[in-house]
Rosetta silent file (secondary structure, phi, psi, omega in degrees, C-alpha in Angstrom):
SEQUENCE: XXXXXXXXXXXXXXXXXXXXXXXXXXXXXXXXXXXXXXXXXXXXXXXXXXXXXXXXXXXXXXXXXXXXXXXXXXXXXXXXXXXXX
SCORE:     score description
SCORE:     0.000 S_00000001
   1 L     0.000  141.034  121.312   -9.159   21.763 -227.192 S_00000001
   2 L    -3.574   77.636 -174.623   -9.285   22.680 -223.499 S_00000001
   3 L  -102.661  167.386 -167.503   -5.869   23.910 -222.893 S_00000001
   4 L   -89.128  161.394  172.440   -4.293   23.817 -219.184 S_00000001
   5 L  -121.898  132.905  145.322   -2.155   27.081 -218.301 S_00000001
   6 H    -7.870  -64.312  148.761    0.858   25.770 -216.071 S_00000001
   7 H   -62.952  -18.788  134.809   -0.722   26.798 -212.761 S_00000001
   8 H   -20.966  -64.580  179.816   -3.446   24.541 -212.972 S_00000001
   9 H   -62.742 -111.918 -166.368   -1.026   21.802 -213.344 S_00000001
  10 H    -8.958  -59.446 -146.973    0.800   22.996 -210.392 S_00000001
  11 H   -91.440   -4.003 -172.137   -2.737   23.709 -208.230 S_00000001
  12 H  -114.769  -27.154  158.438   -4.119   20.296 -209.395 S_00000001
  13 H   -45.814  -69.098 -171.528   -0.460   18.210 -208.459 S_00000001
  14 L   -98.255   62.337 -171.626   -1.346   19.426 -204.976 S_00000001
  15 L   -90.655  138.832 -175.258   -4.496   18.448 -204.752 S_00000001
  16 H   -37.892  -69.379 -157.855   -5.694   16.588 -201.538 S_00000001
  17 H   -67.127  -13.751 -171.968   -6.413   13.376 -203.344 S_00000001
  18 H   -94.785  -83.601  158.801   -3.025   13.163 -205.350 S_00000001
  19 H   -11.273  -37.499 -176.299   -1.558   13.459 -202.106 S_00000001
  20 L   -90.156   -1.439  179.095   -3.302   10.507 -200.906 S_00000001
  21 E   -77.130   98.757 -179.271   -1.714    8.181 -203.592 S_00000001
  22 E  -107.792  103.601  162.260    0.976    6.133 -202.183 S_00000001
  23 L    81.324   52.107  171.524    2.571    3.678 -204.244 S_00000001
  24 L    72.639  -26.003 -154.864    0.092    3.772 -206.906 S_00000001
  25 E  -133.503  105.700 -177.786   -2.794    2.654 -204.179 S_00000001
  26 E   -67.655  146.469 -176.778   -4.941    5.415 -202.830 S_00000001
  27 L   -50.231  -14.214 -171.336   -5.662    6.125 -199.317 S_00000001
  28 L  -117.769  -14.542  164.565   -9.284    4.786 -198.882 S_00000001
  29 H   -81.821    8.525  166.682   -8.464    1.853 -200.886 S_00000001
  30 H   -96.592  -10.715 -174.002   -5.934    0.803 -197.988 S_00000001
  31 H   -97.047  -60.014 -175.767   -8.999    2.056 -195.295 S_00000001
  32 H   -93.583  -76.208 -173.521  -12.216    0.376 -196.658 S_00000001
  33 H   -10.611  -82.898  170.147  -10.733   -1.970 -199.120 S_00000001
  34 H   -65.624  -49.344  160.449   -8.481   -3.788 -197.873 S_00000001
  35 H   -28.699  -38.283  178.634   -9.684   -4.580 -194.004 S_00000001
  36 H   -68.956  -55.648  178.374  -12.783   -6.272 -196.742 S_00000001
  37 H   -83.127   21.963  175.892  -10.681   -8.307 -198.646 S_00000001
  38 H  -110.845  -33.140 -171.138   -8.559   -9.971 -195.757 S_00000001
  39 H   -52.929  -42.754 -144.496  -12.465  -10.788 -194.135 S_00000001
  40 H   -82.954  -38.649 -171.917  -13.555  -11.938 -197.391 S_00000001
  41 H   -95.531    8.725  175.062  -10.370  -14.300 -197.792 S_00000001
  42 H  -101.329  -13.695  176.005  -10.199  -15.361 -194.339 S_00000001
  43 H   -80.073  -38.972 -166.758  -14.390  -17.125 -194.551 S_00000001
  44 H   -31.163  -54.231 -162.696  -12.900  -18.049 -198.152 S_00000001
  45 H   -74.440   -9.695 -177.210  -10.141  -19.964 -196.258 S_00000001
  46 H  -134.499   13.202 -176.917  -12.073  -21.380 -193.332 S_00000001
  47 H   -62.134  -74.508 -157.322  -15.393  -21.571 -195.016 S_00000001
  48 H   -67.054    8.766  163.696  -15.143  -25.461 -195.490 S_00000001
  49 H   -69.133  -13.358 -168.695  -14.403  -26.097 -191.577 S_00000001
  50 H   -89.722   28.754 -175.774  -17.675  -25.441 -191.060 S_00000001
  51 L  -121.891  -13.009 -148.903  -18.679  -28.783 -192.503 S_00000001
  52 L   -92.644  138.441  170.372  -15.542  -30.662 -190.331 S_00000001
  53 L   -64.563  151.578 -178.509  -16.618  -32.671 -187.200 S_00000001
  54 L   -81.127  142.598 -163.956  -16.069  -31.973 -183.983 S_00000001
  55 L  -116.009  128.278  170.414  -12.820  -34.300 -182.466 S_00000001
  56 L   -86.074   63.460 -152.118  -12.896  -35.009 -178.755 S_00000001
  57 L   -98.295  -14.526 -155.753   -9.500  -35.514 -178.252 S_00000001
  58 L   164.490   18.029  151.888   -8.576  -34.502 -174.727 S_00000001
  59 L   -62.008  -28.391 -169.464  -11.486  -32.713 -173.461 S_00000001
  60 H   -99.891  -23.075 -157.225  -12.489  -35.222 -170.725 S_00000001
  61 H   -96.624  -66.397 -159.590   -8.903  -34.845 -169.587 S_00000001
  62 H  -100.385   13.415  169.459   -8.481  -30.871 -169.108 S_00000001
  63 H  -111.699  -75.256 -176.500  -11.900  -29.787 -169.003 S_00000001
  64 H   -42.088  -64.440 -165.797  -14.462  -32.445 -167.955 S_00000001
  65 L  -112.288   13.275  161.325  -12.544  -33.824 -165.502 S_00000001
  66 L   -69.654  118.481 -165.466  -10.093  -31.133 -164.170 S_00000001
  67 L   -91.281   43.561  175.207  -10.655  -30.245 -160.823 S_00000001
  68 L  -124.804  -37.229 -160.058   -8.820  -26.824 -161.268 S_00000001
  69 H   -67.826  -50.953 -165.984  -11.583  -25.863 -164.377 S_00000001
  70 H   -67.678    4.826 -174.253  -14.535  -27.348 -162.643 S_00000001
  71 H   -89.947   -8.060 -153.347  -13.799  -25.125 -159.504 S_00000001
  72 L    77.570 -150.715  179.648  -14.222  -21.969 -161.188 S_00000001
  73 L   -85.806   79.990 -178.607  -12.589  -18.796 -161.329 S_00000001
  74 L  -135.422  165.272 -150.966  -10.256  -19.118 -158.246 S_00000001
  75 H   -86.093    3.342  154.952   -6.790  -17.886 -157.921 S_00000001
  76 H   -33.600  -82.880  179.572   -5.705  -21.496 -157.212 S_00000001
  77 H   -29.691  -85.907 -165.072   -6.989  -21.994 -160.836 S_00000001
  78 H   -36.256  -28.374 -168.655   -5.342  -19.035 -162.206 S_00000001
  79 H   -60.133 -103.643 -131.532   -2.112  -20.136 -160.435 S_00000001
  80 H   -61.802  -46.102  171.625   -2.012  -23.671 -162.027 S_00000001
  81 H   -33.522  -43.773 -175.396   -3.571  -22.265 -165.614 S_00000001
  82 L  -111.413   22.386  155.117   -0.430  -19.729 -166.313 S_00000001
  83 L  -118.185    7.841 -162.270    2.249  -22.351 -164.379 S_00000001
  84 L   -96.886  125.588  152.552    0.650  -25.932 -166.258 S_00000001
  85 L  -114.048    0.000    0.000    2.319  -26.586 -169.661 S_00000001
């Protein structure tokens, strides 16, 4: 057998990558990994909206026919947009 001498151990504990373990869960699987699996489970989770209709509920009211929207970008507009609840 392949035996280890004691400073080995020691020079292979503080090895870059060892270091990089936190909690069991290594540094690039918290970098690449994860940021993948919250994409992957957020089309999981909203995948089937994209078969849901669209509902016109109150579009004609604050869009269509609001004469603050349909004026453009003016500071009127902005005014009533961040004082309108």
């Amino acid at each position: 057998m392949n035996e280890i001498n004691k400073p080995e151990l020691i020079e292979a504990a503080d090895s870059q990558p060892i270091k990089e373990m936190i909690g069991g869960v290594s540094a690039w699987f918290k970098v690449l990994w994860m940021p993948l699996l919250l994409i992957l489970g957020t089309f999981v989770v909203f995948w089937p909206v994209r078969k849901h209709g669209f509902i016109n509920l109150d579009d004609p009211d604050y869009v269509y026919s609001n004469r603050h929207v349909r004026s453009g970008l003016t500071m009127e507009g902005v005014n009533w947009a961040f004082s309108t609840t």
